[in-house]
C-alpha positions as CSV (number, residue, x, y, z in Angstrom):
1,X,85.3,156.5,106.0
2,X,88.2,158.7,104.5
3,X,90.1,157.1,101.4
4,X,92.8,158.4,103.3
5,X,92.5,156.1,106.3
6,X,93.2,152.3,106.0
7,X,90.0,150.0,107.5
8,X,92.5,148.3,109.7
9,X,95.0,149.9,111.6
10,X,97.4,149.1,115.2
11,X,96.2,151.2,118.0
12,X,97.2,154.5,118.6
13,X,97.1,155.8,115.3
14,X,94.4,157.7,113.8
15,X,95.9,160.5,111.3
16,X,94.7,160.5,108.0
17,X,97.5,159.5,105.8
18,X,99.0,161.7,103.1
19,X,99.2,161.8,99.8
20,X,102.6,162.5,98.1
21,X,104.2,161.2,94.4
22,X,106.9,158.7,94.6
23,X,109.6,161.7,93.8
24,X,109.0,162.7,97.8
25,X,109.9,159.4,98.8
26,X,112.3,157.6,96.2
27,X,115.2,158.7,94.8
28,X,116.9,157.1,91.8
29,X,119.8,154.9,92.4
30,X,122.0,155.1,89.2
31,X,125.7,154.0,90.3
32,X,127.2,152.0,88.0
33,X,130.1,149.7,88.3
34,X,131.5,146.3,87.9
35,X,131.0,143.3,89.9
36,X,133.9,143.3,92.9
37,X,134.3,141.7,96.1
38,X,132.1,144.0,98.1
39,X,129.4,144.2,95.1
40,X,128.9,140.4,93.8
41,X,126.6,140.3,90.6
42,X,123.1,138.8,91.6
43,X,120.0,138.4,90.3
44,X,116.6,140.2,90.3
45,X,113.3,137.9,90.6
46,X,110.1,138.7,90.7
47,X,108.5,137.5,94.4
48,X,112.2,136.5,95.6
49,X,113.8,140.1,94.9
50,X,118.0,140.1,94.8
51,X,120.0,136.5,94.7
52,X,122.4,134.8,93.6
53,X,123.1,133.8,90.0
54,X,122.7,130.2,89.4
55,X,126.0,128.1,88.7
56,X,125.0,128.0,85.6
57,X,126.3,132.0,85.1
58,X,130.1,132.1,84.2
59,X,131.3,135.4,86.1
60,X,134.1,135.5,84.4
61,X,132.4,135.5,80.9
62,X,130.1,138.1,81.7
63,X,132.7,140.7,82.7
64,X,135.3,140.2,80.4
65,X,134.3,143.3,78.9
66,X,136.1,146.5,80.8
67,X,133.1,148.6,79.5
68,X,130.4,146.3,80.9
69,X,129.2,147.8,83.7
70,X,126.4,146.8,86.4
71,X,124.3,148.5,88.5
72,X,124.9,149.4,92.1
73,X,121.8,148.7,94.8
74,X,122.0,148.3,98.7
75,X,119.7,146.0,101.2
76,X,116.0,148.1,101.5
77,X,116.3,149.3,97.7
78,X,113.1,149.4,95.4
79,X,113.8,147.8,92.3
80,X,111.6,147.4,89.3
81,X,111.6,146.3,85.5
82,X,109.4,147.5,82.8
83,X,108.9,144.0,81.4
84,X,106.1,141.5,83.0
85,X,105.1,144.1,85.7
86,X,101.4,142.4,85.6
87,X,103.3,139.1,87.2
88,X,105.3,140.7,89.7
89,X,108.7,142.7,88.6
90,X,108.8,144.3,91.3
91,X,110.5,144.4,94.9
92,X,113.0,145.5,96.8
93,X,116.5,144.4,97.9
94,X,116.8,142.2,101.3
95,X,119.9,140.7,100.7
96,X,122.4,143.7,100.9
97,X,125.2,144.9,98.4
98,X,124.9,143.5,95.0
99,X,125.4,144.5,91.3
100,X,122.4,143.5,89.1
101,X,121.6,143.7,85.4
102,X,121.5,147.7,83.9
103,X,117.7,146.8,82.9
104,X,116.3,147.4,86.3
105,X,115.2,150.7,87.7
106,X,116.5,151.0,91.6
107,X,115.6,153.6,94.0
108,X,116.5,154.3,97.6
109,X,114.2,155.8,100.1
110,X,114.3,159.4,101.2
111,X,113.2,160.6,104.7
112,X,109.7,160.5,104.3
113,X,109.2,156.7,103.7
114,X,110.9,153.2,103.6
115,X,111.5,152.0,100.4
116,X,110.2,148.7,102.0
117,X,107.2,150.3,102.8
118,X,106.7,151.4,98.8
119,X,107.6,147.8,97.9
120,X,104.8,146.3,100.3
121,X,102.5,149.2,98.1
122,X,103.9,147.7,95.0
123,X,102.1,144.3,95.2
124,X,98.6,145.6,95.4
125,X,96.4,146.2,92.0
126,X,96.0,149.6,92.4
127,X,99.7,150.3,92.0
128,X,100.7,148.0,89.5
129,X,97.9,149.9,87.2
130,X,99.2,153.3,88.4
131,X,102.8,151.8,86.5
132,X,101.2,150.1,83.6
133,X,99.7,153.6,83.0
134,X,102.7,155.0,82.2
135,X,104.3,152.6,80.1
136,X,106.0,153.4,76.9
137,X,105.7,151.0,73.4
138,X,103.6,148.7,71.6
139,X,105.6,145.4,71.7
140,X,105.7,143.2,74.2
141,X,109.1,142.6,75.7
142,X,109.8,146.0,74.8
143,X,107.9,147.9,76.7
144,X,109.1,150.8,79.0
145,X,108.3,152.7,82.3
146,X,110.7,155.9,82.6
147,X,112.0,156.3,85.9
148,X,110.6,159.8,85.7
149,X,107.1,158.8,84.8
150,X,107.9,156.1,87.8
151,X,108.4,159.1,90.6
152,X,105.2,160.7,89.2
153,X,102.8,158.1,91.1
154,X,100.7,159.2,93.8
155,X,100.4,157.0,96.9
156,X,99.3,157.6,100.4
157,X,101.4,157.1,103.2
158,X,100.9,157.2,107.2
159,X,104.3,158.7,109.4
160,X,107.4,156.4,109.7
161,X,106.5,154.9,113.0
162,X,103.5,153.7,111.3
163,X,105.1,152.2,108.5
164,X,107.7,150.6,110.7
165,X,104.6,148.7,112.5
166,X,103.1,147.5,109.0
167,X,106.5,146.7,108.2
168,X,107.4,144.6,110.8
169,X,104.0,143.0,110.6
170,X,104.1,141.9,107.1
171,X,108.1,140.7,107.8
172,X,106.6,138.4,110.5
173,X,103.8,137.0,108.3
174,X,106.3,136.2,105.5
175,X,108.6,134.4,107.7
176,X,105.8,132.6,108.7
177,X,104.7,131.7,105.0
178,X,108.3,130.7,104.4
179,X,108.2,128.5,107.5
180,X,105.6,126.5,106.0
181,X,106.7,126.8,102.5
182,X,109.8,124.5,103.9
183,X,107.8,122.1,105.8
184,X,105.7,121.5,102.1
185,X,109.3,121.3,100.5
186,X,110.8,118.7,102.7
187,X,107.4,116.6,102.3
188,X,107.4,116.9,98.7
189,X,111.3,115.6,99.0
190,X,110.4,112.9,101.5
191,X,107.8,112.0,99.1
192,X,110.5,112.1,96.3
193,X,112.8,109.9,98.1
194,X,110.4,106.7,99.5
195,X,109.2,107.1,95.5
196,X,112.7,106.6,94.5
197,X,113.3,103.5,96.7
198,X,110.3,101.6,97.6
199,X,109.4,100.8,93.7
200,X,112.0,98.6,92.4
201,X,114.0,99.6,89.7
202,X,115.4,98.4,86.3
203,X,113.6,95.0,86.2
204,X,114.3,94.3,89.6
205,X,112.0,92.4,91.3
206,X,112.1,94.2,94.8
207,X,112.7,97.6,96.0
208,X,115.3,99.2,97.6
209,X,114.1,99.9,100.6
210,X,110.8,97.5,102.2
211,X,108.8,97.3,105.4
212,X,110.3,94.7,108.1
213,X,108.6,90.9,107.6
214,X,108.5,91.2,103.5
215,X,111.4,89.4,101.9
216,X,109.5,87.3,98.9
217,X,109.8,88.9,95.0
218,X,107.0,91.0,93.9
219,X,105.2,89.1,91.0
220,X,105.4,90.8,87.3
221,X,101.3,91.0,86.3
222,X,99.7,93.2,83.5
223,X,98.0,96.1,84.3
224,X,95.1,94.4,82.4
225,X,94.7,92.6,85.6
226,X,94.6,95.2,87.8
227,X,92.0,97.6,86.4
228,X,88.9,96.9,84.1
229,X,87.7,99.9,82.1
230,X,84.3,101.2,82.8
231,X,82.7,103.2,79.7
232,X,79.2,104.8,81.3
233,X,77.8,107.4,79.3
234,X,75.4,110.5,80.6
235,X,73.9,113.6,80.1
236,X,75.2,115.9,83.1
237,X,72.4,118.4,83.6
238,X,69.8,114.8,83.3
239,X,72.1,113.4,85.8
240,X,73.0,116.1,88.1
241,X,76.2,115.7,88.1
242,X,79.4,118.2,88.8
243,X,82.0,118.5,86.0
244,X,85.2,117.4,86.9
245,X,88.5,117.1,84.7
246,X,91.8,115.6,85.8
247,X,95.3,118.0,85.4
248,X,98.3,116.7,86.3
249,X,99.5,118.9,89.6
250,X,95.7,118.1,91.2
251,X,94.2,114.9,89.6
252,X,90.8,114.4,89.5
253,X,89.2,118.3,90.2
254,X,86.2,120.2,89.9
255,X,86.0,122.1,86.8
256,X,87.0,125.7,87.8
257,X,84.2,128.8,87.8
258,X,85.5,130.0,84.5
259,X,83.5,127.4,82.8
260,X,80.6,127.5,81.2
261,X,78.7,124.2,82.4
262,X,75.6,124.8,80.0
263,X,78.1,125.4,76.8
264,X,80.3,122.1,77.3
265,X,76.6,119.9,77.9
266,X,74.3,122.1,75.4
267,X,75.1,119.8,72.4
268,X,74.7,117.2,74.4
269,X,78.1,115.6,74.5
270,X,79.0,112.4,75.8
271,X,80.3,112.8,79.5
272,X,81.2,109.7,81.4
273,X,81.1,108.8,85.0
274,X,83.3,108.0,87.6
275,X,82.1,106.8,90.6
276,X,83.7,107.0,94.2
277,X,86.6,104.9,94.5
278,X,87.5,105.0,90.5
279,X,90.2,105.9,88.4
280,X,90.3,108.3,85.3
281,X,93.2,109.3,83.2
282,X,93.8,111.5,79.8
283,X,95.3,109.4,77.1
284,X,96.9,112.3,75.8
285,X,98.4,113.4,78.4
286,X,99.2,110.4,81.0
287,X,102.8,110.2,79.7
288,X,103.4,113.5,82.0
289,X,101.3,112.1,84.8
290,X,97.4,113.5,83.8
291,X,95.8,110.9,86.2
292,X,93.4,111.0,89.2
293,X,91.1,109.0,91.8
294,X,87.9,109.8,92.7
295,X,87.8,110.4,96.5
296,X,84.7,112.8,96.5
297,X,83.0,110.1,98.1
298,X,80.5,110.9,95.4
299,X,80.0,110.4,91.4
300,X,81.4,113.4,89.0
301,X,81.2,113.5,85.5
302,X,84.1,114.2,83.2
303,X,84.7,114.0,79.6
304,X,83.8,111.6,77.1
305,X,87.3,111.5,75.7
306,X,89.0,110.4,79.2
307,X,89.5,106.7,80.3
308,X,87.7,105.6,83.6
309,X,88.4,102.4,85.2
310,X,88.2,100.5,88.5
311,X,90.1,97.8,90.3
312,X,89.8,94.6,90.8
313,X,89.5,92.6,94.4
314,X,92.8,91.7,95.9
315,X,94.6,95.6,94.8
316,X,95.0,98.3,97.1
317,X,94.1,101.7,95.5
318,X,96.2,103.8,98.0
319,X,99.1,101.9,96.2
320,X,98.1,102.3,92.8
321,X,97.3,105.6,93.6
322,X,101.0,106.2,93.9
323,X,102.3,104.0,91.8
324,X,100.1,104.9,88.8
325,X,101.4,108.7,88.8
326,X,105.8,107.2,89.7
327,X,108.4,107.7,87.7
328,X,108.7,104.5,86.8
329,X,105.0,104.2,85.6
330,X,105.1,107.4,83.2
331,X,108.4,105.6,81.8
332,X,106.2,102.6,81.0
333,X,103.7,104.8,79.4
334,X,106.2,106.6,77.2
335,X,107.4,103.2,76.3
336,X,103.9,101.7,75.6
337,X,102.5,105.1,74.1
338,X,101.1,104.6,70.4
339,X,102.0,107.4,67.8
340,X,103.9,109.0,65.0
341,X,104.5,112.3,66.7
342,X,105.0,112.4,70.4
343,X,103.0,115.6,70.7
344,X,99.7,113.1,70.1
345,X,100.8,110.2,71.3
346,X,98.2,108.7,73.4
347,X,97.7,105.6,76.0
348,X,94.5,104.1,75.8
349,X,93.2,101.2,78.1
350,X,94.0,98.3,75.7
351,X,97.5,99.8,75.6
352,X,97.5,100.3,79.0
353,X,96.3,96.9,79.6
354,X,99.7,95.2,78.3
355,X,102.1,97.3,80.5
356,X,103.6,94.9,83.0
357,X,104.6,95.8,86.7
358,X,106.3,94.0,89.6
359,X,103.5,94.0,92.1
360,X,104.3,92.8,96.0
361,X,101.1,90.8,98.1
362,X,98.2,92.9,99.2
363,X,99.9,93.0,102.4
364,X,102.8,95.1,101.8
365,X,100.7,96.8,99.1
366,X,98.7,97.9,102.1
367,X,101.8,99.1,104.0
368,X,103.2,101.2,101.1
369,X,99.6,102.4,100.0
370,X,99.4,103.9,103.9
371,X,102.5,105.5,104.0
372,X,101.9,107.2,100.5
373,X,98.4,108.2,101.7
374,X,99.8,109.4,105.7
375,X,102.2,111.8,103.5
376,X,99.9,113.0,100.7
377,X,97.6,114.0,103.5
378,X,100.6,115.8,105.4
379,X,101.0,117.4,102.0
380,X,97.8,118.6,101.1
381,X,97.1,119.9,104.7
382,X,100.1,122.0,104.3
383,X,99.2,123.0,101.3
384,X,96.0,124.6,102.5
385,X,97.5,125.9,105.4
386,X,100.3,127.8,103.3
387,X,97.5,128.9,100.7
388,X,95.0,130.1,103.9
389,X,98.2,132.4,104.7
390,X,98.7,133.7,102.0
391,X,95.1,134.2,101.7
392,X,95.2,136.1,105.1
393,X,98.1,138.3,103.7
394,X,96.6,139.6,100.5
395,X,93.6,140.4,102.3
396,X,95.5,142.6,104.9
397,X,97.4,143.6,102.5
398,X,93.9,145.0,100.9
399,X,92.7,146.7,104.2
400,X,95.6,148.0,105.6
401,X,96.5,150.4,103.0
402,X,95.0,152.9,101.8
């Protein structure tokens, strides 16, 4: 197959497409002036492209100066920044007249291209090391892409009705990821919310908000008993066991590929293990929530230097499972955490053993456990769903361009 023909294309096209350097299909945008009315100062980011400034900007403050000046760009421009191009410095404008900080190279699309076209091209390996090739300087933060060099990258392009299609197709598949990317927002602030209210507060002894048929006080017990700690040593590779470690966005998860499971056992270490159903936590780090649950429905192995526990009869773990990563827990641990410096201060299980808790009956520990585990569920599974997109988009994104 040509290098000059994409492996997936919309029918009806077959024309090779055509080489040409960015200077036949950008031209530099250079205006500048200061923020008015029709051109309101805004904001570049990388993956968002042009927005508002925060509240946090005082307008005022930042134009004071006659001489400051901004520059101009229009809705469809390509925009880039010589700084942190390997993480995404790059776009183009879809929200229409702005001003935005002199840093940023902006370009405009000649008749040969749309510059939303180049910044769909922008996103892919190839061209981001086609830039980092040109840049200019040895210190980070200073480095430099000349706007010249810029327009001296060679791309490949199809005719404008083509574009338009790929265009159009990649618009619709980003609404799409932003579509679910809201959904997984207004979960996570539903989440938030029940968090907020259904744990009581402040020494109170019952929540804010409570299933119909509960009315008694929830009963102040140590977490000493709830959970007894488990301390049961192995060798993984004797035991067969998979590597796990706990972070605090995912829990309990599989060490990641970029580990080296014969280096961390080869001195033979201590590893410990947590069997289905139990609990593990980082002493160093469960003051910012570095706590999981085993629901492999299997035993893993994780580090010596963790804590692994289970719980006792009459406890619900889908509502310790939330309650041991709330708010209101990782102020108990902060409280509790033994120290001098709070970079190393650490929560181990006799210290975790005196924290005290206002715990309802089993029964309404059932009720909040299942709504906790009904919306981490709806969570993860639209989780996966936005991650399969955006799966599906870099991989077009690979095979529809050349």
């Amino acid at each position: 197959m040509s290098n000059k023909v994409p492996q997936i294309r919309f029918n009806g096209y077959s024309d090779a497409w055509v080489q040409r350097n960015l200077s036949e299909l950008l031209q530099e945008r250079n205006q500048q002036i200061e923020p008015n009315e029709e051109y309101k100062l805004m904001s570049f980011v990388a993956g968002t492209g042009v927005t508002p400034k925060g509240e946090r900007y005082d307008r005022s403050a930042l134009v004071t100066n006659d001489s400051k000046k901004y520059k101009v760009t229009e809705f469809g421009d390509f925009i880039y920044s010589s700084n942190n191009l390997e993480t995404g410095s790059i776009g183009f404008n879809r929200t229409g007249k702005a001003v935005i900080s002199p840093v940023y190279s902006i370009f405009y699309s000649t008749e040969n291209a749309d510059s939303r076209f180049i910044g769909l091209l922008s996103s892919q390996k190839k061209f981001i090391h086609s830039m980092v090739r040109y840049r200019q300087g040895v210190v980070y933060g200073q480095w430099r892409i000349h706007e010249s060099d810029f327009l001296k990258i060679a791309v490949s392009t199809p005719k404008l009705d083509e574009q338009d299609k790929i265009i159009d197709f990649f618009e619709r598949f980003d609404n799409l990821i932003a579509a679910n990317q809201r959904k997984l927002d207004l979960l996570k602030e539903q989440k938030k919310g029940y968090l907020q209210k259904m744990f009581p507060k402040n020494g109170a002894k019952v929540p804010e908000l409570r299933f119909a048929g509960f009315a008694d006080d929830w009963e102040e017990r140590k977490l000493g008993e709830v959970f007894n700690q488990t301390v049961e040593y192995i060798n993984p590779n004797e035991a067969n066991l998979e590597l796990w470690s706990v972070t605090v966005e995912r829990g309990l998860t599989p060490k990641t590929a970029r580990y080296n499971r014969e280096a961390l056992v080869k001195k033979n270490d201590k590893f410990k293990v947590v069997h289905d159903g139990d609990i593990v936590y980082n002493p160093m780090n469960l003051t910012i929530g570095a706590v999981g649950f085993n629901k492999s429905e299997k035993s893993v192995a994780v580090s010596g230097y963790y804590v692994t526990m289970n719980m006792n009869s009459g406890f619900n773990n889908s509502y310790f499972q939330t309650w041991l990563k709330s708010e209101n827990a990782i102020k108990q641990y902060k409280l509790y955490a033994t120290g001098s410096l709070i970079e190393k201060q650490r929560v181990q299980f006799p210290t975790l053993s005196l924290i005290k808790s206002y715990i309802p009956t089993f029964e309404e520990q059932q009720k909040i456990g299942s709504l906790f585990k009904q919306l981490d569920d709806a969570i993860a599974l639209h989780q996966r769903k936005l991650e399969l997109l955006k799966e599906q988009k870099k991989g077009f994104l690979q095979k529809m361009f050349v």
